[in-house]
C-alpha positions as CSV (number, residue, x, y, z in Angstrom):
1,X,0.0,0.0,0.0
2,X,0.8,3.7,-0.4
3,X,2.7,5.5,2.6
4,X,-0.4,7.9,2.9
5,X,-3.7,6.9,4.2
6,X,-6.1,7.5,1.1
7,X,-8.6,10.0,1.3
8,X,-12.1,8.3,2.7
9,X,-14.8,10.9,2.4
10,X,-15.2,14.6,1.1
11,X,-18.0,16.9,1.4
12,X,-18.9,18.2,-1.6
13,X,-21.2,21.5,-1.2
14,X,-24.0,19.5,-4.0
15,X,-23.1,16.3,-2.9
16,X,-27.1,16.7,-1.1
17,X,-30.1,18.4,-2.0
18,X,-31.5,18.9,1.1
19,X,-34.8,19.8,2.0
20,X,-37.0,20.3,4.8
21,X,-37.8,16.4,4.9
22,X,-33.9,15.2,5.0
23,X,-34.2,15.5,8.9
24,X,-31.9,13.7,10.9
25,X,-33.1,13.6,14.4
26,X,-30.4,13.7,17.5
27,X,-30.4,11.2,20.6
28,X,-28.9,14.0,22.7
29,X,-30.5,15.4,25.7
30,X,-31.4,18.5,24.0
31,X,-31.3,17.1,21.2
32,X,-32.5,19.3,17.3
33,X,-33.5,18.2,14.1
34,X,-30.8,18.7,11.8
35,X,-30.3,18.0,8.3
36,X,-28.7,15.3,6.4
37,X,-26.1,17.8,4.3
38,X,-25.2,19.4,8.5
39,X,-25.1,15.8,9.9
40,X,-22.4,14.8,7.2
41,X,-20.9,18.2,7.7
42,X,-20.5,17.8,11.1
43,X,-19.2,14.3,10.8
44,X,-16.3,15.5,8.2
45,X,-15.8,17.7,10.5
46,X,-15.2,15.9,13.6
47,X,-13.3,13.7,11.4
48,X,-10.9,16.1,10.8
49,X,-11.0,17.2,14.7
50,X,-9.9,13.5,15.4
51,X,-6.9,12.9,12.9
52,X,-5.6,15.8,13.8
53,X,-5.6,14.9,17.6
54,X,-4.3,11.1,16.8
55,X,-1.0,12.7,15.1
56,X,0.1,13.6,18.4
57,X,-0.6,10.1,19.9
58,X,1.6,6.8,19.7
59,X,-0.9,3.4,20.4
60,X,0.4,-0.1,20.2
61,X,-1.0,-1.7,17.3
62,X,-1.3,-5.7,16.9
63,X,-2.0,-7.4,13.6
64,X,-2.6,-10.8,13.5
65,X,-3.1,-12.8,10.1
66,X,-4.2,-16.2,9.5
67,X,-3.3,-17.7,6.3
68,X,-6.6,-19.8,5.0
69,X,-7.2,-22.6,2.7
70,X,-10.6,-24.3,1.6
71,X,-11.9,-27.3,3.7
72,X,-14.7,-29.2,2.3
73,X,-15.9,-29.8,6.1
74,X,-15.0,-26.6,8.2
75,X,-15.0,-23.9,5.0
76,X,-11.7,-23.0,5.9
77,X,-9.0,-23.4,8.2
78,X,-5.4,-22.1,9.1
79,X,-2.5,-22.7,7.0
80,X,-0.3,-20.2,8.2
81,X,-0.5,-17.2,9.9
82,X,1.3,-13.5,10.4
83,X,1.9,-11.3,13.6
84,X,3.3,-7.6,14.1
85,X,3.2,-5.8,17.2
86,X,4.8,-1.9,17.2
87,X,3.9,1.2,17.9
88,X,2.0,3.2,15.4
89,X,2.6,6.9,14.6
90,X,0.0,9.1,12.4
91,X,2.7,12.1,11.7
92,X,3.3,12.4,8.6
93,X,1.6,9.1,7.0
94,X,1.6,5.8,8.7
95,X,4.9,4.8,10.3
96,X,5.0,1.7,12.9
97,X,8.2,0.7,15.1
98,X,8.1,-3.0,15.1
99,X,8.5,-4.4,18.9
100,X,9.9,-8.1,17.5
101,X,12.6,-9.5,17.1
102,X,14.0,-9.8,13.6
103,X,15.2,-14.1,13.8
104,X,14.7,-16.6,10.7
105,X,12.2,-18.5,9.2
106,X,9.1,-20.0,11.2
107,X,9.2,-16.9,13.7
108,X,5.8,-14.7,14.6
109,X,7.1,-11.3,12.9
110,X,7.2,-9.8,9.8
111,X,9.4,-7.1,10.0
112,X,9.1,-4.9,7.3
113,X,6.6,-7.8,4.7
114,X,6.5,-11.7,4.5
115,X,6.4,-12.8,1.1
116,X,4.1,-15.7,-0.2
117,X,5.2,-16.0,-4.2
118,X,4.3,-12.5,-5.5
119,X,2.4,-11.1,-2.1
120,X,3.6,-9.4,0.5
121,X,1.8,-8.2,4.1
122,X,2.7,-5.1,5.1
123,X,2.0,-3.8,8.3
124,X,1.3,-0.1,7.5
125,X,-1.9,-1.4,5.2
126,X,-3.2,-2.9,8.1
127,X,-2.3,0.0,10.3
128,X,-3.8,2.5,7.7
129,X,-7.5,1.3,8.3
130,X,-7.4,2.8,11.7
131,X,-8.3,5.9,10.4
132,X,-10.0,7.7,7.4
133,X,-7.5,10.4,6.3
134,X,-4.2,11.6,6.8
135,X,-4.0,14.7,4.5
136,X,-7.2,16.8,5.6
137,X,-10.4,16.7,3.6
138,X,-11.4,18.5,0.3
139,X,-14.6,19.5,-1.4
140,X,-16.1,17.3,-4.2
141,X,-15.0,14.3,-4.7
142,X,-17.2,11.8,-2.5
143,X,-20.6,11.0,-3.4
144,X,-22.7,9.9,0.1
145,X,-26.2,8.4,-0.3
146,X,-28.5,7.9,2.9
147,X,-29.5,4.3,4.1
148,X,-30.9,3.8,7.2
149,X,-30.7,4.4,10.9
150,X,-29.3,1.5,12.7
151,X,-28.0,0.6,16.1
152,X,-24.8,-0.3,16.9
153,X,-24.9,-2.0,20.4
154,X,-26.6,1.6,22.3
155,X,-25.3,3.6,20.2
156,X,-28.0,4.7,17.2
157,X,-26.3,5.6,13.7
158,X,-27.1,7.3,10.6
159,X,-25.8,5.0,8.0
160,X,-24.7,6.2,5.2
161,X,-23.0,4.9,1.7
162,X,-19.9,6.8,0.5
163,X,-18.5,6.5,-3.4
164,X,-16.1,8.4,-5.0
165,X,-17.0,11.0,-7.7
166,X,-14.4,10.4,-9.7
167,X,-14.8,7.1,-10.7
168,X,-10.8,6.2,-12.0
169,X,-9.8,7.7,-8.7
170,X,-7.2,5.5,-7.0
171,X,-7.1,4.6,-3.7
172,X,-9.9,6.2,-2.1
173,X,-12.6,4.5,0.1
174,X,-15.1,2.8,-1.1
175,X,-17.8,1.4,0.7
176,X,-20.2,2.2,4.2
177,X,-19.8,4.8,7.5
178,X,-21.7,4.4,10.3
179,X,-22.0,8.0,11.9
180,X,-23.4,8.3,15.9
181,X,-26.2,10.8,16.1
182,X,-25.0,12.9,19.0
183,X,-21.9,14.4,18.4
184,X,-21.4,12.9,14.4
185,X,-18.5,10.6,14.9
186,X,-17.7,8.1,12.6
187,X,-18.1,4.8,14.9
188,X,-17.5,2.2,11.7
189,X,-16.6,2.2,8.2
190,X,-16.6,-0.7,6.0
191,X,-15.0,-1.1,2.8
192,X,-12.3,-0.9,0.9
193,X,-10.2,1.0,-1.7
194,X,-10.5,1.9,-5.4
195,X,-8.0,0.8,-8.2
196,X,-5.4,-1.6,-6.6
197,X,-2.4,-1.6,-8.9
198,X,0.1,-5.0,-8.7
199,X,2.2,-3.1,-6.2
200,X,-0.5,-1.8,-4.1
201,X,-3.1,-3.8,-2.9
202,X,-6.0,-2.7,-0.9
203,X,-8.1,-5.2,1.5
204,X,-11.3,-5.4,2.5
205,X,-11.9,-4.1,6.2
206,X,-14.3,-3.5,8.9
207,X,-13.2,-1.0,11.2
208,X,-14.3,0.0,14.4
209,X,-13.6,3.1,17.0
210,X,-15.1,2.8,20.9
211,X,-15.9,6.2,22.8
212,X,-13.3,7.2,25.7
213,X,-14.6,10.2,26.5
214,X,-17.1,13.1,25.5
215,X,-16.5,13.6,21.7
216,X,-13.3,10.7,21.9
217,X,-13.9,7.7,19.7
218,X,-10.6,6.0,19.6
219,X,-9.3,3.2,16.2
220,X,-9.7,0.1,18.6
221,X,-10.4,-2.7,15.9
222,X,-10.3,-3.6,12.5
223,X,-10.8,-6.8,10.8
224,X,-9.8,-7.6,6.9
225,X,-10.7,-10.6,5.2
226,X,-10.7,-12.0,1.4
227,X,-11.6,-15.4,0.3
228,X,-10.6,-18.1,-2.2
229,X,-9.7,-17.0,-5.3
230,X,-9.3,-13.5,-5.0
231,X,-7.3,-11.9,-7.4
232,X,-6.2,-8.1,-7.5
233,X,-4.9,-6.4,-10.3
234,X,-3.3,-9.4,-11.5
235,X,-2.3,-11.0,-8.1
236,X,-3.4,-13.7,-6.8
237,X,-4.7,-12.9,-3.0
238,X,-3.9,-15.6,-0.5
239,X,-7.3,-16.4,1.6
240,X,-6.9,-15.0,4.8
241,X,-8.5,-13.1,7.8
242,X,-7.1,-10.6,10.1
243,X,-7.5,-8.8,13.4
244,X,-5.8,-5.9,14.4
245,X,-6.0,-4.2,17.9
246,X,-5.1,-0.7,18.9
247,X,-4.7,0.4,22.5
248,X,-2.3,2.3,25.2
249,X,-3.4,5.9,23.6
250,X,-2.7,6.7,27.2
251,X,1.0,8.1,27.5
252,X,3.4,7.1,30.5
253,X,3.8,10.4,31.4
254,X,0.1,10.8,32.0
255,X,-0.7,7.9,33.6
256,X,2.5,8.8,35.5
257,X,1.0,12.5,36.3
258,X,-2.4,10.9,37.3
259,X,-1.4,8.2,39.7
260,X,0.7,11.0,41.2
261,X,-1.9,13.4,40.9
262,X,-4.5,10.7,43.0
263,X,-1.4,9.2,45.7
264,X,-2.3,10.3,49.1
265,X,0.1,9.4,52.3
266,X,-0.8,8.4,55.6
267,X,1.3,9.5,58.4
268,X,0.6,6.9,61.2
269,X,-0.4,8.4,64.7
270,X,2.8,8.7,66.8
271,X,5.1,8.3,64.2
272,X,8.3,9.4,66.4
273,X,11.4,7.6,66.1
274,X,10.8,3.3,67.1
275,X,14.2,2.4,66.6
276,X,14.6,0.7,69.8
277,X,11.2,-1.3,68.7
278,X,12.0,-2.0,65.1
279,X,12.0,-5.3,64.0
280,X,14.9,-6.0,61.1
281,X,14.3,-7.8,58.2
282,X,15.5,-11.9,58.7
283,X,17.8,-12.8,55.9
284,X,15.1,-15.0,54.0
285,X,12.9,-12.1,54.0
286,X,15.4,-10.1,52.3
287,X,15.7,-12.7,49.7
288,X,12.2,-12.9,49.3
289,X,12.1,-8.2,49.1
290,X,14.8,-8.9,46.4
291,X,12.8,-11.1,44.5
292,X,9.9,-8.8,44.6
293,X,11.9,-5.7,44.2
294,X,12.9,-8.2,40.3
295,X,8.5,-8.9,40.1
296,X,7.8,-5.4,40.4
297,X,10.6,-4.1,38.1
298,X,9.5,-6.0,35.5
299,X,5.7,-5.9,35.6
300,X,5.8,-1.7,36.2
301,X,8.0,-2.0,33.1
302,X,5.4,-3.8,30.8
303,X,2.1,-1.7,31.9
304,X,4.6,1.7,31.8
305,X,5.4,-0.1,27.4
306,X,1.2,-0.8,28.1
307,X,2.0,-4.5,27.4
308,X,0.4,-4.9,30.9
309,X,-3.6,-4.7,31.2
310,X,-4.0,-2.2,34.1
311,X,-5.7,-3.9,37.0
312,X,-9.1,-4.0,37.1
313,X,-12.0,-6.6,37.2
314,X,-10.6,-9.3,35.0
315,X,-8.0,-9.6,37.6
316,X,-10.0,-10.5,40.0
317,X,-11.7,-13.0,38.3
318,X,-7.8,-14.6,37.3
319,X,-7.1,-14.3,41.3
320,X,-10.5,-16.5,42.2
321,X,-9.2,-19.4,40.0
322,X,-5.7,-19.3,41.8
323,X,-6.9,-19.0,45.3
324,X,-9.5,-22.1,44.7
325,X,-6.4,-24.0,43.8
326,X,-4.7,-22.5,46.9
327,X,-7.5,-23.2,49.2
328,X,-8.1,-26.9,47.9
329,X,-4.6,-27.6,48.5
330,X,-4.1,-26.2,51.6
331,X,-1.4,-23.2,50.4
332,X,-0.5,-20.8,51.8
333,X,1.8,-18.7,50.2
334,X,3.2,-15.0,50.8
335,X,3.2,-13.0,49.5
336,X,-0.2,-13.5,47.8
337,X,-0.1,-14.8,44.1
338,X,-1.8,-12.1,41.8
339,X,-2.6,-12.8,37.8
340,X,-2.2,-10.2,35.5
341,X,-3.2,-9.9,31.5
342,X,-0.6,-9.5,28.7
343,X,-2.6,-6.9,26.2
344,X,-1.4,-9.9,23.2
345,X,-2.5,-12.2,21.1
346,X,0.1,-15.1,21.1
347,X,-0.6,-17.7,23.4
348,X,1.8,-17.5,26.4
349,X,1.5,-17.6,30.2
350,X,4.4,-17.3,32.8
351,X,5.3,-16.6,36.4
352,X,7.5,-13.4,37.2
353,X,7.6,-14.5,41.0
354,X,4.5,-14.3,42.6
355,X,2.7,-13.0,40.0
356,X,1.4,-14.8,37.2
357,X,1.1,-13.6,33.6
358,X,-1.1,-14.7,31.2
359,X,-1.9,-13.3,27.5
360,X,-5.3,-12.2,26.1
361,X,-4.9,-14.2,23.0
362,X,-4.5,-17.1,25.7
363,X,-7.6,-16.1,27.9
364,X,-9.9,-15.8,24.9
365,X,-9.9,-19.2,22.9
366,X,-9.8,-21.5,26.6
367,X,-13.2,-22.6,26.2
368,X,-13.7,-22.9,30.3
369,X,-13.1,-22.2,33.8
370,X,-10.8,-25.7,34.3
371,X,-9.2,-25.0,31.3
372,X,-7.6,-21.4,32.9
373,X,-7.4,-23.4,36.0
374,X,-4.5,-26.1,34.2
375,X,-2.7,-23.0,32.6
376,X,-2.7,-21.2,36.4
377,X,-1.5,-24.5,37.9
378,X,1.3,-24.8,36.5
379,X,2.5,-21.4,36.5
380,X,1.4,-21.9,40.5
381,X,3.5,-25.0,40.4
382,X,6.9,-22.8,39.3
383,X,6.1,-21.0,42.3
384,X,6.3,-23.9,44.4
385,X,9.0,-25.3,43.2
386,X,10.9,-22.2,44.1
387,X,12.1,-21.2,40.1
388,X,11.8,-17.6,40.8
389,X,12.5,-14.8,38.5
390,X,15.5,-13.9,36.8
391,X,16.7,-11.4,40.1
392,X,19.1,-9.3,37.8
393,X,15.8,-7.2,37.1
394,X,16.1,-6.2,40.6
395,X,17.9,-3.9,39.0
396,X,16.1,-1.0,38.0
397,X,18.8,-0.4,35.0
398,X,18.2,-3.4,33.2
399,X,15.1,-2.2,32.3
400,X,16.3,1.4,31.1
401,X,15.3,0.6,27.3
402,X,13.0,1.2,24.6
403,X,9.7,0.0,25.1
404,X,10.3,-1.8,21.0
405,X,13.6,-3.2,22.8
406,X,11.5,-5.0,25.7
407,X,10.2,-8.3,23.8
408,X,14.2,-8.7,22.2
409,X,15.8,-8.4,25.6
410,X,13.9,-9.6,27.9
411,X,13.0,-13.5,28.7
412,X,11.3,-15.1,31.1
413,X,10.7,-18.2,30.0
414,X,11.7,-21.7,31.6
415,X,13.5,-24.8,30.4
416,X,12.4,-27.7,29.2
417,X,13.1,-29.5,32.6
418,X,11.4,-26.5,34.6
419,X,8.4,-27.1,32.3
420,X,8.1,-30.7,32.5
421,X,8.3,-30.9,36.5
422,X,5.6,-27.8,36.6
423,X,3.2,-30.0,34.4
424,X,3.7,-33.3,36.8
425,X,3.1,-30.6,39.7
426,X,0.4,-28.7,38.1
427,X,-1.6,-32.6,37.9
428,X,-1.6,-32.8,41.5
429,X,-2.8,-29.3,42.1
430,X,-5.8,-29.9,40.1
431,X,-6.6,-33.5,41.1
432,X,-7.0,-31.8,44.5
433,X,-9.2,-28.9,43.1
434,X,-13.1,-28.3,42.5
435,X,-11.7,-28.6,39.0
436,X,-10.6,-32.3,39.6
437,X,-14.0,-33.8,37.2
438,X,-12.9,-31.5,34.7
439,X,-9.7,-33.0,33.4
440,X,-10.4,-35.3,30.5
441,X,-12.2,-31.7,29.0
442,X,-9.2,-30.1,29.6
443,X,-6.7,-32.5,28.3
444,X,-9.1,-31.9,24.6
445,X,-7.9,-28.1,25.0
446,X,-4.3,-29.7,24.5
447,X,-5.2,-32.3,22.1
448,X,-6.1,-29.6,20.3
449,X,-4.0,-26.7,20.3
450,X,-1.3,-29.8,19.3
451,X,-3.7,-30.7,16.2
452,X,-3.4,-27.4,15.3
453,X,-0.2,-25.8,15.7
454,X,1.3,-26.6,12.9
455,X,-0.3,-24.4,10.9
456,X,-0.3,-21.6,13.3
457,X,3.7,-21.0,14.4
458,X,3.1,-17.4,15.4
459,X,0.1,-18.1,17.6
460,X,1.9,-20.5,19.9
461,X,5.4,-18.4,19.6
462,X,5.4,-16.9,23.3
463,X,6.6,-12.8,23.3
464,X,8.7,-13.5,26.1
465,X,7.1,-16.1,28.5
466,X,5.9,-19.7,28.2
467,X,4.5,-21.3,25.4
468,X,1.8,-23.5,26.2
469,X,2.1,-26.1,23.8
470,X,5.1,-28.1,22.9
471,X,4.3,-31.3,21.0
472,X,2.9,-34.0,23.2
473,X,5.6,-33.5,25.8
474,X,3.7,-30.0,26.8
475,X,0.7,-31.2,29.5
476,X,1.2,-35.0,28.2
477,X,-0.5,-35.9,31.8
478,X,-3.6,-34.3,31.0
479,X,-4.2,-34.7,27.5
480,X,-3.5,-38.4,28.2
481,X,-6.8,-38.5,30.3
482,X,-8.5,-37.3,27.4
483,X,-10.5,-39.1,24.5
484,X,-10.4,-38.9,20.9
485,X,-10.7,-35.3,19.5
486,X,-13.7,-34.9,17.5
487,X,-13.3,-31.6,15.6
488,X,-16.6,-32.6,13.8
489,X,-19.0,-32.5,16.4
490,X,-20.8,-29.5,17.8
491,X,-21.7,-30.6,20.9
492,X,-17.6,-30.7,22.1
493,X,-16.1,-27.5,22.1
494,X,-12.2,-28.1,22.7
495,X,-11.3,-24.3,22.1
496,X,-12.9,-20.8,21.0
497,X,-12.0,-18.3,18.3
498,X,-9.8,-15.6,18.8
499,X,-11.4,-12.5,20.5
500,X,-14.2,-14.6,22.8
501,X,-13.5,-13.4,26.0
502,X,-12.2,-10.2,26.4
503,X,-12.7,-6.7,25.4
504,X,-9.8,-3.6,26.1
505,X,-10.5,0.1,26.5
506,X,-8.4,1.2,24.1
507,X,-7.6,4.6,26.5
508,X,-6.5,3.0,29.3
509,X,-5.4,0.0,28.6
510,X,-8.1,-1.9,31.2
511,X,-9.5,-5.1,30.3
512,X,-13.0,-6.4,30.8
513,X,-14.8,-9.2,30.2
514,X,-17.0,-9.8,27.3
515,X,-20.4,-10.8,28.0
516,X,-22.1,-12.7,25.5
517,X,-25.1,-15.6,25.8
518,X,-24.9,-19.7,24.9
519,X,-25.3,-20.0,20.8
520,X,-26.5,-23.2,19.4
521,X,-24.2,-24.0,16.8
522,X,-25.7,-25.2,13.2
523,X,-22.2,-27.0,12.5
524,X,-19.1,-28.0,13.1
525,X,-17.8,-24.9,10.9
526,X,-18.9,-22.8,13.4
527,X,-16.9,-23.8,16.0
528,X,-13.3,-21.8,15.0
529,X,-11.1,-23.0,17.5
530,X,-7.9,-20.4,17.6
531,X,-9.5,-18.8,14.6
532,X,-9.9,-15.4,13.6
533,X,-13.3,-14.0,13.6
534,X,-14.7,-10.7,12.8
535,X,-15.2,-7.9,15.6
536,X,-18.5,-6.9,16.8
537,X,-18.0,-4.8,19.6
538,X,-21.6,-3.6,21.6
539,X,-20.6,-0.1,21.7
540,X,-21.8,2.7,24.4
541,X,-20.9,6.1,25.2
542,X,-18.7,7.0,28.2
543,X,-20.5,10.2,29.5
544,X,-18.8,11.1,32.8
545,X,-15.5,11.3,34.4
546,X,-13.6,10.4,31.1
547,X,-13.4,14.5,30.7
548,X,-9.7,14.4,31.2
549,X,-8.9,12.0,28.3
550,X,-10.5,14.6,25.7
551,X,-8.3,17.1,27.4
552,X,-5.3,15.1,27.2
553,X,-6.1,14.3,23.8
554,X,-6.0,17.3,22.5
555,X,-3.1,19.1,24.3
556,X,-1.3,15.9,22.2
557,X,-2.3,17.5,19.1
558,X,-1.1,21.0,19.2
């Protein structure tokens, strides 16, 4: 694709004859008719407001591609897939700083493209769709026809189609915007660009913004797709779907400024000088401060890069799982062992002392509560067997690098012997747990992510922690209680697609979980397991108390 974003939609001044009738009614409080020509022309307008406040901003953007070929029973599954992860920059074009190492073949990146014959993925076309413009608009060259209202979750749309005027035009949008009828903010466009040429290629994409703030909708999710047999300008398009995620809009330095902003300090009552009384710290215990001086290095390192979710409730449901383990097996450890979510998509959980990391990518396709309950146990099981972290982070300098130098230099995975004697350990754990008639549906999670793998390398390639599959060596206990996998059948679901569980504000980097009810599945080609799916966020508007992120947004753009 091009280095600029092309041109989405213009206003031209006849692109509507309005009249009386084109009404467009508001769903604000005090709320006025307006016209369709003023509702358009607010929306360029606030489209215009938003690039220019995104050029100032620096999210972390995650693309995720899964190669796809024809299957006469499932439609389609993986035969290969993609991943970037940088940060994205809107000055001056599209520019991404890739946060992966460059290794060889069979790794999760692409650097700069992966070729497949005469193809090539580039991140920057992915990254593009974020946003609708990134030279400012001009009159006259979009055509925009009315189509309905609609809803999209709460929030009610005007609909509208968008064509170029100029029908040899290259790369400009083609295709549908869904504009909120409160402040006119594009929510959703849909579509894809005009006159690919062999050497740039435009998708098909679906992309999504969620509101932050008053007047703030944030890029948070775009999904791409083309199917068998597509051929562009000559070249033949693999079949492939793609998700990419956009979060952290929040600097360090604010988050920094508010946390400092809300810290409060409590003097104790009588605080003269207890020397005499003081008790001093045992030599275990300072072993123990050291290791959690390392723990706390490195996870205030990876929410500061907004790699880390920042706590919040899906913590709390991670902690549950661990403490029923705990409680069932009569543990007690200290200090407490917390869970926290890596904002990712490959599949990768591991311990950094007493706290236990696990990805999103992870969280999302483990199709039940045992299921996070065998990840967590062995993890727990690292901690028992006293493999601590690496304690050279308890040295606040290691960590003095680049947020894009984080995922190159820093490891916390375990060896293969670490990982086998956690999985024995894990066993027990569970046997012992309210999870204990679970197992043999567990052990088809396994079965399955080993079916699978193959064709998904960049999936199970762990950023920097532990992979959770690993041929039959990885869990063997568990899958072993397992029957046969049966892919084909709709009433056993080993795993669930991509994107099932959780859902990120894209401001603030705090994840929640995604509430959705039971669906009856028609066939087996509806069950997706690790799949990419499309995004169909249930979007709402954040009135209150998000005042400050508007605020911050645009100081970032002047």
């Amino acid at each position: 694709m091009k280095n600029s974003i092309p041109i989405v939609f213009l206003l031209a001044a006849t692109a509507l004859a309005a009249s009386p009738a084109d009404e467009v009614s508001s769903a604000g409080p005090s709320a006025q008719a307006i016209t369709l020509n003023q509702a358009i022309s607010q929306a360029v307008a606030s489209e215009n407001a938003l690039f220019a406040r995104l050029r100032g901003m620096h999210p972390l953007v995650e693309t995720y591609i899964q190669r796809n070929r024809p299957d006469a029973e499932f439609g389609a599954v993986p035969a290969g897939d993609y991943y970037f992860l940088g940060r994205l920059s809107l000055a001056g074009g599209v520019a991404e700083d890739s946060f992966l190492p460059v290794k060889g073949p069979g790794k999760r990146f692409f650097a700069s493209l992966t070729a497949i014959r005469r193809f090539s993925f580039i991140p920057r076309g992915f990254a593009q769709m974020a946003v609708m413009d990134a030279g400012g608009f001009t009159p006259a060259r979009y055509n925009f026809r009315f189509v309905k209202r609609e809803f999209l979750g709460d929030v009610r749309c005007v609909v509208l189609d968008v064509t170029p005027r100029d029908a040899r035009s290259k790369g400009e949008f083609i295709g549908r915007i869904w504009v909120e009828d409160r402040g006119y903010h594009v929510v959703r466009f849909n579509g894809t660009y005009t006159q690919p040429t062999s050497s740039h290629l435009y998708f098909h994409f679906d992309s999504w913004r969620v509101n932050c703030g008053p007047d703030l909708w944030l890029p948070a999710y775009i999904y791409s797709e083309e199917g068998d047999r597509t051929v562009m300008a000559g070249v033949h398009v693999p079949q492939y779907k793609a998700q990419t995620r956009l979060w952290g809009y929040e600097t360090a330095r604010e988050h920094s400024e508010e946390a400092f902003t809300n810290m409060t300090v409590d003097v104790p009552q009588g605080a003269d000088d207890q020397s005499d009384t003081a008790q001093e710290t045992s030599p275990t215990e300072a072993v123990r401060q050291w290791e959690r001086q390392a723990e706390e290095n490195v996870t205030d390192r990876l929410e500061q890069a907004g790699l880390l979710a920042a706590p919040g409730p899906v913590d709390k449901v991670l902690d549950t799982v661990v403490q029923n383990l705990e409680v069932s097996n009569h543990l007690d450890l200290n200090p407490e062992v917390h869970v926290r979510m890596l904002m990712t998509t490959p599949l990768e959980c591991f311990a950094g002392g007493h706290t236990i990391v696990i990805s999103r990518g992870l969280l999302d396709v483990l199709p039940d509560e045992a299921s996070l309950a065998a990840v967590l146990a062995h993890e727990l099981a690292h901690i028992l067997s006293g493999q601590q972290i690496d304690t050279r982070y308890a040295f606040a300098d290691r960590l003095f690098i680049n947020d894009d130098q984080i995922a190159k230099r820093m490891s916390l995975g375990r060896d293969a012997a670490e990982e086998r004697s956690a999985d024995d350990r894990a066993v027990v754990l569970l046997k012992n747990s309210p999870y204990a008639g679970k197992l043999q549906k567990v052990g088809l999670f396994f079965r399955a992510l080993n079916v699978r793998a193959p064709q998904m390398p960049n999936l199970i390639q762990p950023l920097m922690g532990d992979a959770v599959v690993g041929g039959e060596t990885r869990f063997a206990a568990l899958t072993a209680m397992s029957g046969e996998l049966h892919l084909e059948r709709t009433d056993e679901i080993e795993a669930l697609p991509l994107g099932s569980r959780i859902r990120v504000d894209p401001w603030s980097s705090q994840a929640t979980l995604i509430k959705t009810g039971n669906v009856h599945l028609l066939s087996a080609r509806e069950k997706l397991p690790f799949e990419v799916t499309p995004f169909w966020p249930h979007l709402t508007r954040v009135d209150t108390g998000s005042a400050s992120r508007s605020a911050s947004m645009a100081a970032g753009s002047q």
